[in-house]
C-alpha positions in Angstrom: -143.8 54.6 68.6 -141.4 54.4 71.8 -138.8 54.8 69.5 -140.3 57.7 67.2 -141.0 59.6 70.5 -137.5 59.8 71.8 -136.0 60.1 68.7 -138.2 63.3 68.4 -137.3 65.0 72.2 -133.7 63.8 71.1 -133.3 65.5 68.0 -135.0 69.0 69.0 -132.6 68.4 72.2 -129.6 68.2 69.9 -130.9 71.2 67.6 -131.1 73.4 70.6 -127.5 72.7 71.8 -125.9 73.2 68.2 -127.3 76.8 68.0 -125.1 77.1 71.1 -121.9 76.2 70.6 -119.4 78.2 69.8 -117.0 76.0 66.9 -116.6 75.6 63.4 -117.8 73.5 61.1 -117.3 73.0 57.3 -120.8 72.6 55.1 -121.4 68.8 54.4 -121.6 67.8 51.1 -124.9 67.8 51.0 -124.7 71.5 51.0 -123.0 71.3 47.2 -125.4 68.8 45.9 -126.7 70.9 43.5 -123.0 71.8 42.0 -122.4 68.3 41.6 -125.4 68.1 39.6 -123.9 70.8 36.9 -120.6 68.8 36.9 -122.2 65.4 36.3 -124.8 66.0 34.1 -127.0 64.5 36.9 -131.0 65.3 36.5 -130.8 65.0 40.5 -129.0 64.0 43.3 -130.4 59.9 43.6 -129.3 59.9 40.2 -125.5 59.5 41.6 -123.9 57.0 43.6 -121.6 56.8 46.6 -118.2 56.9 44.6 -119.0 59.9 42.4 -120.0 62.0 45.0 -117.2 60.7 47.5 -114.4 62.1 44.8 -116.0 65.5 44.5 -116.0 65.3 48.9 -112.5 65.0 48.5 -112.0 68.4 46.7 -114.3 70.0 48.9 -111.6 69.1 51.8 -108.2 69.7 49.4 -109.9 71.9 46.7 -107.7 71.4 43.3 -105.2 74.3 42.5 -106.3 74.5 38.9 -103.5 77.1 38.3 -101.1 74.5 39.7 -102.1 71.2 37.9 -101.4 69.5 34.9 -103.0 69.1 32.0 -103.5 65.2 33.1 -104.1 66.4 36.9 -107.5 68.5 35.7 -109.0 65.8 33.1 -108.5 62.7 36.1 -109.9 64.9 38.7 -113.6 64.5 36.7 -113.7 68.7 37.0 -113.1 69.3 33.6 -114.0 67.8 30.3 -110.6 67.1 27.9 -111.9 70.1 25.6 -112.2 72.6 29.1 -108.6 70.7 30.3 -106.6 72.0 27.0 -108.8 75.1 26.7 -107.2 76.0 30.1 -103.5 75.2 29.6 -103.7 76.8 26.4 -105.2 80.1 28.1 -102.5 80.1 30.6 -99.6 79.4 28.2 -100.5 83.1 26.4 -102.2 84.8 29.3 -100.7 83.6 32.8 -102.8 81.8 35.9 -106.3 82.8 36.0 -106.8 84.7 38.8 -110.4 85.0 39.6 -113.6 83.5 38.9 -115.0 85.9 36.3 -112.1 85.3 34.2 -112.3 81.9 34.5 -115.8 82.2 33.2 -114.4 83.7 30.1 -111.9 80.9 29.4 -113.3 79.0 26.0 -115.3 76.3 27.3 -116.5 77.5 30.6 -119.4 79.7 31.1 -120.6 82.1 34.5 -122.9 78.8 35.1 -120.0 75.9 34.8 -117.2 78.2 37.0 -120.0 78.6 39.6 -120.3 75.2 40.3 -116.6 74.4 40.7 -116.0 77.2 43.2 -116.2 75.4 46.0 -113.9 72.4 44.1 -111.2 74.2 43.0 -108.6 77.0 44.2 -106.8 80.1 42.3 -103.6 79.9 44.2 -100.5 81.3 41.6 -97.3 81.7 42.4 -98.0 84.6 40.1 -100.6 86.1 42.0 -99.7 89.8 43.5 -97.9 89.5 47.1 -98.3 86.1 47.0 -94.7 83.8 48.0 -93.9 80.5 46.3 -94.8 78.3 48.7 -94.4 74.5 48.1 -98.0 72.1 49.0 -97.5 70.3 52.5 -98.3 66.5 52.4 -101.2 66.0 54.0 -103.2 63.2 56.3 -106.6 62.6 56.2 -108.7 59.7 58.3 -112.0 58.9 58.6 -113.8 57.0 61.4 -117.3 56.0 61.0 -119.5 53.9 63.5 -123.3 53.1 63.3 -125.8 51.0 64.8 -129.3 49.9 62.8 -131.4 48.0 65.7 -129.4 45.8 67.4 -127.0 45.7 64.7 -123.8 47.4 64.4 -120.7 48.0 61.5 -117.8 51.0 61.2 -115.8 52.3 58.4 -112.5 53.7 58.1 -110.6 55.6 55.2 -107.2 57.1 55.4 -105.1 58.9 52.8 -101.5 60.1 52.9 -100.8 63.0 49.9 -97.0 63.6 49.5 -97.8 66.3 46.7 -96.0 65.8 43.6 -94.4 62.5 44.5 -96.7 60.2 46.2 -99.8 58.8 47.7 -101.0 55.9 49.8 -104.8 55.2 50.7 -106.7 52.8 51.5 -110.3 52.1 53.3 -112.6 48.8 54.9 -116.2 48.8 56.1 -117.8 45.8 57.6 -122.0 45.8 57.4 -124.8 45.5 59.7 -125.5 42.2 60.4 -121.6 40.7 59.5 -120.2 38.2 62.0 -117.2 39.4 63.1 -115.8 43.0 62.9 -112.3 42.0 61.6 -111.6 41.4 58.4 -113.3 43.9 56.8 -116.2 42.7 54.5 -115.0 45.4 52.4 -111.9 46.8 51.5 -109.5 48.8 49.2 -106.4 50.5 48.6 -103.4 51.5 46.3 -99.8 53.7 46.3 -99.8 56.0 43.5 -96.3 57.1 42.1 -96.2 60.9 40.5 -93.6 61.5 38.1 -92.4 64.3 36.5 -91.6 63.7 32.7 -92.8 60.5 30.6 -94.0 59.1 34.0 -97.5 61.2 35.3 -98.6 58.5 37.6 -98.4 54.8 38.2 -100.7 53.3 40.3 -100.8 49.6 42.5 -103.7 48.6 44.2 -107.0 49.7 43.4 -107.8 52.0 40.3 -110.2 53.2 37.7 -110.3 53.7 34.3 -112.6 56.3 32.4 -111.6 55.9 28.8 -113.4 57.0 25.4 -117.4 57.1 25.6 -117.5 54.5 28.2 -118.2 51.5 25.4 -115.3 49.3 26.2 -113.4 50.4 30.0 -115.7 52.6 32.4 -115.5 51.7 36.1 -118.0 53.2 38.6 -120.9 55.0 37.9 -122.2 56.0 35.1 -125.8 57.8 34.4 -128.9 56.0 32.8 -130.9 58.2 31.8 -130.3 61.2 29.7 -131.3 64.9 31.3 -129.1 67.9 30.7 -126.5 68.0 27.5 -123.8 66.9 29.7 -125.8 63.3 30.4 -125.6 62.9 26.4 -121.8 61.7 26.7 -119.2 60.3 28.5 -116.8 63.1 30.3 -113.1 60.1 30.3 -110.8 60.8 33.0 -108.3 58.1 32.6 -106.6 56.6 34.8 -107.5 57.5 38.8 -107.1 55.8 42.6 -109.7 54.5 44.1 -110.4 54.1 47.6 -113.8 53.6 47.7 -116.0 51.8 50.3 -117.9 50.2 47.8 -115.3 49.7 45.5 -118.5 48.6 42.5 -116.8 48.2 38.7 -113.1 49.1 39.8 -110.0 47.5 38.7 -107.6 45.1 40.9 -103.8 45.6 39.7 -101.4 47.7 38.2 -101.6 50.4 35.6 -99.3 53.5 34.7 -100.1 57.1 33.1 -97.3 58.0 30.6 -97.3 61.3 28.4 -95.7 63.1 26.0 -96.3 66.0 24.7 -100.1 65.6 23.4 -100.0 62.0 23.9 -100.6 59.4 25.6 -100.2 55.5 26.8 -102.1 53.8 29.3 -100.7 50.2 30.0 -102.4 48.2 32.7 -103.3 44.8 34.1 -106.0 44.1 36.5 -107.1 40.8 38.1 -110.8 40.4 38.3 -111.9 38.1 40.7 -109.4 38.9 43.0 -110.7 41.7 44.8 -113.6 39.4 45.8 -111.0 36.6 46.7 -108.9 38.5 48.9 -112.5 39.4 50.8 -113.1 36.0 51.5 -115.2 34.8 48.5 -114.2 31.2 47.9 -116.4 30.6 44.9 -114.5 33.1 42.9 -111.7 32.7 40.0 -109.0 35.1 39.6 -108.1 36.0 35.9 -105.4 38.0 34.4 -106.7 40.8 31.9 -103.8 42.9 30.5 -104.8 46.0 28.5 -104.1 49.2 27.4 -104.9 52.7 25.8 -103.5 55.1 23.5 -104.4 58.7 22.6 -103.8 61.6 21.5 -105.3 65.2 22.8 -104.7 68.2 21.1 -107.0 72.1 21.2 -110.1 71.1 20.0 -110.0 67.6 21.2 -108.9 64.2 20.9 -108.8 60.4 19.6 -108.1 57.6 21.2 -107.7 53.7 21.2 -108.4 50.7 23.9 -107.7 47.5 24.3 -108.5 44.9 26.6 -108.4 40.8 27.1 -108.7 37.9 29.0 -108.4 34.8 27.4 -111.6 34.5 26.8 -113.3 37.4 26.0 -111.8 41.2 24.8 -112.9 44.4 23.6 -111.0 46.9 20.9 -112.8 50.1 20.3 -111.9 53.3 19.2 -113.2 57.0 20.3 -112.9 60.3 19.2 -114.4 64.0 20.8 -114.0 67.2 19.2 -115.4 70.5 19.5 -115.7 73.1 16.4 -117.1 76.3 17.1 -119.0 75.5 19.7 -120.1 72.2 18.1 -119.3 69.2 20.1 -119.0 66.1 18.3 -118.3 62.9 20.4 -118.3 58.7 19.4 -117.0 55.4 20.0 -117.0 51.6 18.3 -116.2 49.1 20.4 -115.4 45.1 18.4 -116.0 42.3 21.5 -114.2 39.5 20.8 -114.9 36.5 20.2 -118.8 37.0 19.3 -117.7 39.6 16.6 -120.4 42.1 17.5 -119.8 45.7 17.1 -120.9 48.3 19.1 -121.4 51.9 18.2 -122.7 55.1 20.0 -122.5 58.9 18.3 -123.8 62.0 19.2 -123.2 65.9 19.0 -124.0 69.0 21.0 -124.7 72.2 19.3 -124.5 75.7 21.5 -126.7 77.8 19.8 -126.3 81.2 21.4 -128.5 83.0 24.7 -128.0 79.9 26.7 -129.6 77.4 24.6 -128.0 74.0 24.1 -129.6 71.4 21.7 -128.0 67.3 22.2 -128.6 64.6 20.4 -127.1 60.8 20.8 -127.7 57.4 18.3 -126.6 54.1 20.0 -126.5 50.6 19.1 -125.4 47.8 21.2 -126.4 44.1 20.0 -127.8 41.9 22.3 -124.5 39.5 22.2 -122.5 42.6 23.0 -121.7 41.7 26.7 -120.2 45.3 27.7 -118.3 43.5 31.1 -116.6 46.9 31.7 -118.6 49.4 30.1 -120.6 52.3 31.2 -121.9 54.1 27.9 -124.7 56.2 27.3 -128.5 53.7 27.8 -131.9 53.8 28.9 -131.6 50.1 30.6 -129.6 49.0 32.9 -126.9 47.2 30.7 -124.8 48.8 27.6 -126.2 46.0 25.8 -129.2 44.9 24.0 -130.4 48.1 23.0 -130.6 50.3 19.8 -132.0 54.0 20.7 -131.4 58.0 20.3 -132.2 60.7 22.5 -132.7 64.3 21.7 -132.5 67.0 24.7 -132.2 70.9 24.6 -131.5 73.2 27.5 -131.3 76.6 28.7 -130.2 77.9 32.0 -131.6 75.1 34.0 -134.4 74.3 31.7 -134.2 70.8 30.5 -136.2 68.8 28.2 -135.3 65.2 26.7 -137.4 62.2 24.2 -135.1 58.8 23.9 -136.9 56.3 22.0 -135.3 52.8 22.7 -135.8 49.2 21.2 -134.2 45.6 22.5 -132.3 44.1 19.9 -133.2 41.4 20.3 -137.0 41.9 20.7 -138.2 44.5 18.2 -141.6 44.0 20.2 -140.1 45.8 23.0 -139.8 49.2 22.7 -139.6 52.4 25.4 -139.8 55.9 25.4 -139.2 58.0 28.0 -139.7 61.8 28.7 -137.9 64.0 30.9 -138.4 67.8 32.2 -137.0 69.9 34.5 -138.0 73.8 34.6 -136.9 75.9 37.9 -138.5 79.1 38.5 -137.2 81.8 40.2 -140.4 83.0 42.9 -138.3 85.2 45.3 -134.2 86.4 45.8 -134.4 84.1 48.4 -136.6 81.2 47.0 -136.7 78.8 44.1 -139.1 76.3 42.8 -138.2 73.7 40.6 -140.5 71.6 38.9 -139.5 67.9 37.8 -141.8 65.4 35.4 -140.3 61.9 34.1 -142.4 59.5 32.0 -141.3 55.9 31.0 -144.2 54.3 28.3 -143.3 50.3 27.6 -146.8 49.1 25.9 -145.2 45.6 26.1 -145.4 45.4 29.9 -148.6 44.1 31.1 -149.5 46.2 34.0 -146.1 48.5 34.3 -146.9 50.3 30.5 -146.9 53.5 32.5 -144.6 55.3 35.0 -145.7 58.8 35.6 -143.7 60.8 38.1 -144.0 64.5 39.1 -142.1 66.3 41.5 -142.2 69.8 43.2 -139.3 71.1 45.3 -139.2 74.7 47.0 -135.6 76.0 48.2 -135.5 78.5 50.4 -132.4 80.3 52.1 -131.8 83.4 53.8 -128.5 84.3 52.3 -129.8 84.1 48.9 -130.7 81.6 46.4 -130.6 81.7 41.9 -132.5 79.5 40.3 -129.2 79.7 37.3 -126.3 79.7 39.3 -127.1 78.0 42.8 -127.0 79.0 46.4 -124.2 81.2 48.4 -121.7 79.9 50.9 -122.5 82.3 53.2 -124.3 82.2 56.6 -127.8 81.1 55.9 -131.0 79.5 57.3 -132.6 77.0 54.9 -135.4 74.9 54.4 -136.5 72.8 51.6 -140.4 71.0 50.7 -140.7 68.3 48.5 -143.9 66.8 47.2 -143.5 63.7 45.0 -146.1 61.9 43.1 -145.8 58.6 41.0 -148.0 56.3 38.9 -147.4 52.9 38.6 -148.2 49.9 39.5 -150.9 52.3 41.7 -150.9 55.9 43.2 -147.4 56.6 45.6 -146.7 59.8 47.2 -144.0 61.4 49.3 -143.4 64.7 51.2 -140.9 66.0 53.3 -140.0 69.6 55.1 -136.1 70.0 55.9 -135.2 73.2 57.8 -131.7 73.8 59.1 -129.0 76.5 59.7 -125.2 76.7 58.4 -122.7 79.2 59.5 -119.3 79.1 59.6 -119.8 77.5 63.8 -121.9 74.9 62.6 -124.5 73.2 60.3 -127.4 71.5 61.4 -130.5 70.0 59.5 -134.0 68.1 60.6 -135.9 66.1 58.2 -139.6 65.0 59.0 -140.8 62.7 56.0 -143.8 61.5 55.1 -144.7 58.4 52.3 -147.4 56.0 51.3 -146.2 53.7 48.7 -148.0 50.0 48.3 -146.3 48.2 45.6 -142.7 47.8 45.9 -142.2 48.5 41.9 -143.3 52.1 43.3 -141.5 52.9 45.3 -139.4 56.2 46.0 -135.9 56.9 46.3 -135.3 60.2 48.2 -131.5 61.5 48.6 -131.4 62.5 52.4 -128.5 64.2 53.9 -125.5 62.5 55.5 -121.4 63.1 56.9 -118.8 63.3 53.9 -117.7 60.1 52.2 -121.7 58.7 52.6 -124.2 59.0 50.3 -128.1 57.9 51.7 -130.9 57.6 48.8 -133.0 55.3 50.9 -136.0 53.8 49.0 -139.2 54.5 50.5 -141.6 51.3 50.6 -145.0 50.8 52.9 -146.9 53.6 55.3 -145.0 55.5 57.8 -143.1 58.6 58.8 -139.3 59.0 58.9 -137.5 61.6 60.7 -133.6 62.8 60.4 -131.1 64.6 61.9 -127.6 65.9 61.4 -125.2 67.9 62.6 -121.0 68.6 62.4 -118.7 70.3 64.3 -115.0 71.5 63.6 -112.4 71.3 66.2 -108.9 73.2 65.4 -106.7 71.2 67.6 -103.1 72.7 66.1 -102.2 75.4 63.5 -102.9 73.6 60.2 -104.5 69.9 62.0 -108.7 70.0 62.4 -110.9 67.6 64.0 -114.7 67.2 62.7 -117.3 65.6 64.1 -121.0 64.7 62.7 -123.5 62.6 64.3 -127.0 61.2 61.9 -129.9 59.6 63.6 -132.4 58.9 61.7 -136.0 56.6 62.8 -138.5 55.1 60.1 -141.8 54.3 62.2 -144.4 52.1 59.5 -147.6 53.9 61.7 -150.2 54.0 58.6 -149.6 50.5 57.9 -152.5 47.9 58.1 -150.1 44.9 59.5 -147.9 45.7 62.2 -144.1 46.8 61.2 -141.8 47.4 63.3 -139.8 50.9 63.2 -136.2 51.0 62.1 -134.2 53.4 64.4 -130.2 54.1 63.2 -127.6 55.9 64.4 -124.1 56.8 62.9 -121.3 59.3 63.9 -118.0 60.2 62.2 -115.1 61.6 62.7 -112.3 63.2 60.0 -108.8 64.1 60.8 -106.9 66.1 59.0 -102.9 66.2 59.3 
């Protein structure tokens, strides 16, 4: 309670001094949650993970010059699908750069919804563009500091990035966690140099990388969704080959791989070293393995095929993928042959536009259980692309989402799910919007877990404005959010929390005050909370208590073109309605980003 009442004089202390001073500070990405969600295909935001949302960060620092970039350059950035990519190119090959949003929004592919959530991602610089000088893109330096404490434990983070535009890149980042030994070496670490070429070459990469390839059955590093919610969770959206940096680093590759084009094709030659990654972090129980590999494609208007490859001596995967789109029909698949088991895995779906908004998805997979999917990521309702025979059906309209997937083990025919999903935001005031949120998973072979009923309410509210169809402004605004979360299990769990903050273009600053009663860990609830750029919090809610949580950012300019930003979190976890004693959990973290 010591601990809970000076964290509360501290962060209405701190609140109080933000409204006063006079700097700038961008929006964290916290504010642009809710475009990520369109991109992804993301029901909501602890759906996601720390690597998805640390590349769209990025472009919220650099935003991509869309008018600038290659074909390649939009599909790895995860922005666009291959289909929006080539609709794109081929729109500015007969038309010229696109020089505002609404025409953007009229590009074959995109719609007023889709371009809204890539404002803040992308940029309509043209050398084209009236009055405007061809300038060439300066390299840029960015570096990211990060200290915290958790009780009387402590860890940091780093991340730096040097962009030469056109011709190269270096990265790299470390972490160490709370409770580690000793600070140096990094517990966690990761890096490459990324070559850009300029005809057959489009990148090469050494170090750390991932590959996106096909619909995610045979090479798919990272995250990938497991559940299905709006049409855009229905399939895989490849993006090749792309650096990684990550502080987590979770499913990337080890090695070196290389991006060569021409014309509408495509090879992808790599070899990565799993094992090594762990090996070079100190891991002495771990074998390093060579596993060469490869893709080939080809991508032309209306889509694209393609073909992957990968082995290690003692296990491989060929599969094959296609995606193409036919008046407004999107039709997407992949078979993948593991070797040596023999087993064959298939997935196959479509999504059909069918006019006003309305867009009506269906997927069919099948994944046998000795189908070990090492590096896959494709389309499930468990937690591994394997084991499982199912198909999903969705539709959705403006926001609205509904979805059924029916799912069966493979190997169990006895075992047998079916979960609903539904997600309907309503539009109560210009400035206010209420979103309603109801998942059910039914599993009549578990003996006390057959049901898991959750419902959600969310209110949004913000000064400058807020659409339940196309999101919330970047202008000045007050905000506030409630959330009211129920779910079913095991027994009755419940959560609520009230967020209020304000974000101008001096500063941004939110306070969380939380409150949860959940008995049975297999109920409990994860709840995104806010944090500084390259983190991503969903902590999981367990026992009796109250949480509160601030944070705040600031933006120095220290020369012309170099900035400074600052963000401090604290955030305290006090277990006060439990029946045994529990200590409270009290952490702290501040940040700061360079840019050169």
């Amino acid at each position: 309670m010591k601990n809970f009442a000076s964290f509360t004089i501290l962060t209405l202390l701190l609140t109080l001094r933000l409204a006063c001073v006079p700097v700038l500070v961008p929006a964290q990405t916290g504010e642009h949650i809710g475009n990520i969600l369109v991109l992804t295909g993301a029901s909501c935001a602890e759906e996601l993970d720390e690597q998805e949302v640390d590349g769209f960060t990025r472009y919220l620092r650099h935003p991509l010059q869309i008018n600038l970039s290659s074909r390649s350059r939009l599909v790895s950035s995860g922005l666009f699908s291959q289909y929006q990519a080539a609709s794109l190119e081929d729109y500015r090959s007969r038309h010229g750069d696109v020089l505002s949003y609404s025409e953007l929004a009229m590009v074959e592919g995109f719609d007023e919804v889709y371009v809204a959530a890539l404002r803040p991602f992308i940029s309509l610089e043209s050398h084209s563009a009236p009055g405007q000088l061809n300038q060439k893109e300066r390299s840029r330096q960015d570096l990211i500091l990060r200290g915290s404490f958790k009780g009387e434990s402590t860890s940091y983070a780093l991340k730096y990035k040097l962009s030469l535009p056109g011709k190269a890149a270096v990265s790299m980042a470390a972490r160490d966690y709370y409770g580690d030994a000793a600070w140096f070496p990094p517990s966690s670490w990761s890096g490459n140099i990324t070559v850009n070429g300029k005809k057959l070459l489009s990148k090469a990469v050494a170090g750390d990388f991932n590959l996106r390839l096909g619909q995610g059955l045979s090479l798919w590093s990272g995250m990938s969704l497991g559940g299905f919610s709006s049409s855009s969770s229905f399939s895989r959206r490849p993006t090749g080959l792309s650096p990684s940096y990550s502080w987590s680093g979770i499913g990337g590759h080890r090695g070196v791989a290389a991006d060569i084009r021409t014309g509408r094709f495509f090879i992808l030659p790599f070899i990565s070293f799993p094992g090594l990654r762990e090996k070079m972090e100190g891991s002495s129980k771990k074998s390093v393995r060579i596993m060469p590999g490869g893709a080939l494609g080809w991508g032309g208007r209306n889509g694209q095929v393609g073909l992957q490859a990968w082995g290690t001596g003692e296990r491989g995967t060929v599969s094959g993928d296609f995606r193409w789109n036919i008046y407004g029909v999107d039709l997407f698949g992949e078979a993948a042959l593991e070797s040596p088991s023999g087993c064959l895995a298939a997935v196959l779906g479509s999504s059909v536009s069918m006019g006003e908004g309305w867009r009506v998805s269906g997927v069919g997979r099948i994944y046998p259980r000795s189908f070990e999917g090492a590096y896959s990521g494709g389309v499930r309702s468990w937690t591994k692309t394997s084991d499982e025979r199912g198909v999903a059906v969705g539709i959705e309209r403006y926001g609205f989402q509904f979805t059924v997937d029916l799912g069966v083990k493979a190997s169990d025919k006895t075992r047998k799910q079916v979960k609903l999903f539904a997600k309907l935001p309503l539009q109560l005031s210009p400035e206010a919007v209420l979103s309603l949120r109801f998942t059910e998973r039914y599993r009549p072979y578990e003996n006390y877990l057959v049901y898991r009923t959750g419902l959600r309410a969310d209110v949004d509210w913000s000064s400058a404005g807020l659409s339940a169809r196309y999101g919330e402004s970047d202008s000045d605004a007050w905000k506030g959010r409630f959330r009211l979360e129920g779910l079913l299990c095991k027994s009755l769990s419940g959560l609520t929390y009230v967020e209020a903050g304000r974000k101008t273009s001096r500063f941004s600053t939110y306070l969380r005050a939380t409150v949860f009663i959940v008995d049975n860990w297999d109920d409990r609830i994860y709840s995104y909370e806010r944090d500084a750029p390259g983190n991503f919090s969903v902590p999981a809610y367990y026992g009796r208590g109250l949480a509160l949580s601030f944070i705040g950012g600031y933006k120095f300019r220290l020369f012309k073109t170099k900035t400074l930003r600052l963000y401090l979190k604290v955030s305290d976890v006090s277990y006060n309605f439990m029946k045994e004693a529990k200590p409270s959990v009290l952490e702290g973290k501040i940040q700061a980003v360079l840019a050169l």
